[in-house]
Backbone bond lengths (Angstrom), bond angles and torsions (degrees), N, CA, C in turn:
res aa  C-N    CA-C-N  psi(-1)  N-CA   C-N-CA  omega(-1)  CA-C   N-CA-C  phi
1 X - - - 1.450 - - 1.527 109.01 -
2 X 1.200 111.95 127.39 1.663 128.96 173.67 1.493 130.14 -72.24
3 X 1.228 139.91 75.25 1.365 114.88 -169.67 1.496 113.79 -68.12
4 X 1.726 103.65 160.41 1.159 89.96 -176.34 1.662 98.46 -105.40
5 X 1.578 113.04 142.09 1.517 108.33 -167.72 1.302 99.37 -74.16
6 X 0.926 148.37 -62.50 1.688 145.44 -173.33 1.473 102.13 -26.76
7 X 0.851 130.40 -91.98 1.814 152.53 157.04 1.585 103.90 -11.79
8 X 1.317 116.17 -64.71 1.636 116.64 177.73 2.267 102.69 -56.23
9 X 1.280 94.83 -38.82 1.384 84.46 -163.36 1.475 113.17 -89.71
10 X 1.248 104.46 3.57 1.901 109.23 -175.65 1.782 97.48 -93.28
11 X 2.081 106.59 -18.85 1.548 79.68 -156.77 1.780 85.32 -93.39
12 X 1.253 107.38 -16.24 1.619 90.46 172.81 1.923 121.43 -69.50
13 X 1.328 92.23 -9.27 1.693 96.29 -172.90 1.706 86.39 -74.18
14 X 0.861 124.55 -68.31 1.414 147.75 -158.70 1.676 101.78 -39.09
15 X 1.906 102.48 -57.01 1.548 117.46 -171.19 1.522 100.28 -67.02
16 X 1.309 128.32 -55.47 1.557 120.24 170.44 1.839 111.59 -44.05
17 X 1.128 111.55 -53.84 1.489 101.30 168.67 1.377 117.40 -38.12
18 X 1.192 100.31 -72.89 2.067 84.56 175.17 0.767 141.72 -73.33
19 X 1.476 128.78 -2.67 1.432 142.76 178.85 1.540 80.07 -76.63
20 X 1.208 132.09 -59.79 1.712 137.01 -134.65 1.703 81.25 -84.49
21 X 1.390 149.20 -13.41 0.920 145.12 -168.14 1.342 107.35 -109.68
22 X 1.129 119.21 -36.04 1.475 134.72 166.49 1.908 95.40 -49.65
23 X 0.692 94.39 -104.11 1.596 122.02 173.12 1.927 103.32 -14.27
24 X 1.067 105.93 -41.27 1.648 98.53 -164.99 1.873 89.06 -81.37
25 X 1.710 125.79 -37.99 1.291 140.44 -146.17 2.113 79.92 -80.63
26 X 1.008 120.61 -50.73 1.363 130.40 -171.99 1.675 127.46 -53.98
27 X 1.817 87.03 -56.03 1.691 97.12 154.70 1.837 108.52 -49.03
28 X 1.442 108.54 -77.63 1.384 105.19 -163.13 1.417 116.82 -48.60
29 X 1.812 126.59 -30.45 1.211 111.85 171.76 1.433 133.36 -90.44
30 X 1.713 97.11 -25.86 1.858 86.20 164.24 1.539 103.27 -139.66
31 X 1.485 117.76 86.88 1.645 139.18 -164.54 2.307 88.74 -63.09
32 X 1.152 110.21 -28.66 1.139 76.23 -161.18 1.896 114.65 -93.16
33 X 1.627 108.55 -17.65 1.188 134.39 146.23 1.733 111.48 -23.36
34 X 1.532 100.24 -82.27 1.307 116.49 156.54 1.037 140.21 -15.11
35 X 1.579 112.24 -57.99 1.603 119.89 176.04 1.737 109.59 -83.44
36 X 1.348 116.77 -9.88 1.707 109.42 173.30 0.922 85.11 -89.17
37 X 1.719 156.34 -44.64 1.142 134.22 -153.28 1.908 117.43 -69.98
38 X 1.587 92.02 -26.77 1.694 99.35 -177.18 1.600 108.62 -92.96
39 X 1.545 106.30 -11.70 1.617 99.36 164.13 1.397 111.37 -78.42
40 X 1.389 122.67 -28.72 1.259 105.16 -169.96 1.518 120.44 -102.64
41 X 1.526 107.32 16.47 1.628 128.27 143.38 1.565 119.74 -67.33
42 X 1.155 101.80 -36.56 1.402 103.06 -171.53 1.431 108.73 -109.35
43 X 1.531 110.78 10.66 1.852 108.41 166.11 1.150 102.75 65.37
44 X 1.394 103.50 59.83 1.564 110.74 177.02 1.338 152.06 91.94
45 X 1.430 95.48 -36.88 1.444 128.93 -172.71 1.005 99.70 -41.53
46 X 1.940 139.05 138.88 1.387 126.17 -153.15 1.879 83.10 -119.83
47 X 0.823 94.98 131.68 1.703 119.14 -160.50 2.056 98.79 -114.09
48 X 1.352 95.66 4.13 2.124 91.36 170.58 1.501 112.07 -79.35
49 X 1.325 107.21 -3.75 1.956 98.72 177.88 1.210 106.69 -89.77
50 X 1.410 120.06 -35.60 1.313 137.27 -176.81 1.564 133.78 -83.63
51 X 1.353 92.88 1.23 1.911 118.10 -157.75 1.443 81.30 -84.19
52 X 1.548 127.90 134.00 1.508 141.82 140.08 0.995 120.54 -149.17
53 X 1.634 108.94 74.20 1.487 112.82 178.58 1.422 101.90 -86.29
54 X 1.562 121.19 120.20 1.217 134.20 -179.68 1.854 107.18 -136.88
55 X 1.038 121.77 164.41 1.294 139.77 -164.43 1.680 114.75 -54.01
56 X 1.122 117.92 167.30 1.783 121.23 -175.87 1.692 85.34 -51.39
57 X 1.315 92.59 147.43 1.680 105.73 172.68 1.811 119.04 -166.09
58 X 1.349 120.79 -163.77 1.468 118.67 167.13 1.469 98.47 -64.76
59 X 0.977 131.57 -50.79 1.825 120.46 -157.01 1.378 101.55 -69.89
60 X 1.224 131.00 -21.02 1.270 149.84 -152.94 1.658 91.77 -80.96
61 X 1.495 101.76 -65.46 1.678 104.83 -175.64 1.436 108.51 -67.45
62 X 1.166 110.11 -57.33 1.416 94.44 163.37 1.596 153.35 -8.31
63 X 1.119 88.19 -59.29 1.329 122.98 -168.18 1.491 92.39 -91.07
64 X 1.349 135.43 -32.38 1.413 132.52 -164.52 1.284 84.00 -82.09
65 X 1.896 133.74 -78.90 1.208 138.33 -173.71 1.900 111.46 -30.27
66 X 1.301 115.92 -64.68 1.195 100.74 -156.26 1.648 118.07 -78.10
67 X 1.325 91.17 -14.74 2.218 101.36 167.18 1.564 99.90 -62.00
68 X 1.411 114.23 -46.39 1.417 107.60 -168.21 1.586 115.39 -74.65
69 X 1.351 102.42 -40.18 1.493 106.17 179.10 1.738 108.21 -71.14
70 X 1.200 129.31 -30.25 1.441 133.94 174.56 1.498 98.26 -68.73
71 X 1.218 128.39 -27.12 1.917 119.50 -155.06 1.602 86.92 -100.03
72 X 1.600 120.00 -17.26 1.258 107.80 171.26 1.412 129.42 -86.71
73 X 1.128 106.85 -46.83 1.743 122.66 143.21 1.386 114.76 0.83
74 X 2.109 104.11 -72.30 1.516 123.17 -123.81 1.855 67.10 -104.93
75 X 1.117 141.57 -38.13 1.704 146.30 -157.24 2.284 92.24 -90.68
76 X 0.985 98.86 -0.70 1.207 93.00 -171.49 2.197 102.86 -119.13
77 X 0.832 97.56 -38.48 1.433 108.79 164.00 1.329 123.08 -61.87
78 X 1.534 112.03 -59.82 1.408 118.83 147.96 1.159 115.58 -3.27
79 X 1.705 101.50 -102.51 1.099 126.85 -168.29 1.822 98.16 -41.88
80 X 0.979 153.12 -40.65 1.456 154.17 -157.96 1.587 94.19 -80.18
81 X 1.274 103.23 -52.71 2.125 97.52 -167.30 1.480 92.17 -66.71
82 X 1.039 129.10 -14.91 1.960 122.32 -163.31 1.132 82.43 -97.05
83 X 0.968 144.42 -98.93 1.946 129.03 178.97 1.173 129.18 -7.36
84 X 1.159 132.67 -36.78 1.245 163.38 -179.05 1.575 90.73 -67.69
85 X 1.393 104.80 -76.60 1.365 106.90 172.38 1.457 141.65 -42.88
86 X 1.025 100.20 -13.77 1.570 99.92 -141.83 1.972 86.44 -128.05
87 X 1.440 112.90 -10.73 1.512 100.11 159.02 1.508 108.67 -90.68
């Protein structure tokens, strides 16, 4: 089976979009939920010096654009080495 890279890499652009939307909507409604959930990604690591969950902003877009444009990238490459593979 062939993926097609266009198609593989739009639906990962797409899935980082909502995860990254998920995730920003989650901080702002329950920040403190939130912050055990990213300590206990990082095994603890106490993440209260570093905590600034603050409102839609530049870092915000930022951060939305380049997850999506990287998940399209990284969903598009993919899909190319698995082809690669798979003849």
């Amino acid at each position: 089976m062939k993926l097609h890279q266009n198609a593989f890499a739009n639906a990962s652009a797409l899935f980082m979009g909502i995860v990254y939307l998920f995730c920003r909507f989650a901080i702002a409604l329950f920040p403190g939920l939130s912050m055990q959930v990213t300590r206990s990604w990082f095994h603890g690591f106490d993440m209260a010096n570093i905590w600034t969950p603050r409102t839609f902003s530049e870092n915000f877009l930022l951060g939305l654009v380049s997850a999506v444009v990287l998940s399209w990238v990284g969903g598009w490459l993919f899909a190319w080495i698995y082809n690669k593979f798979t003849k």
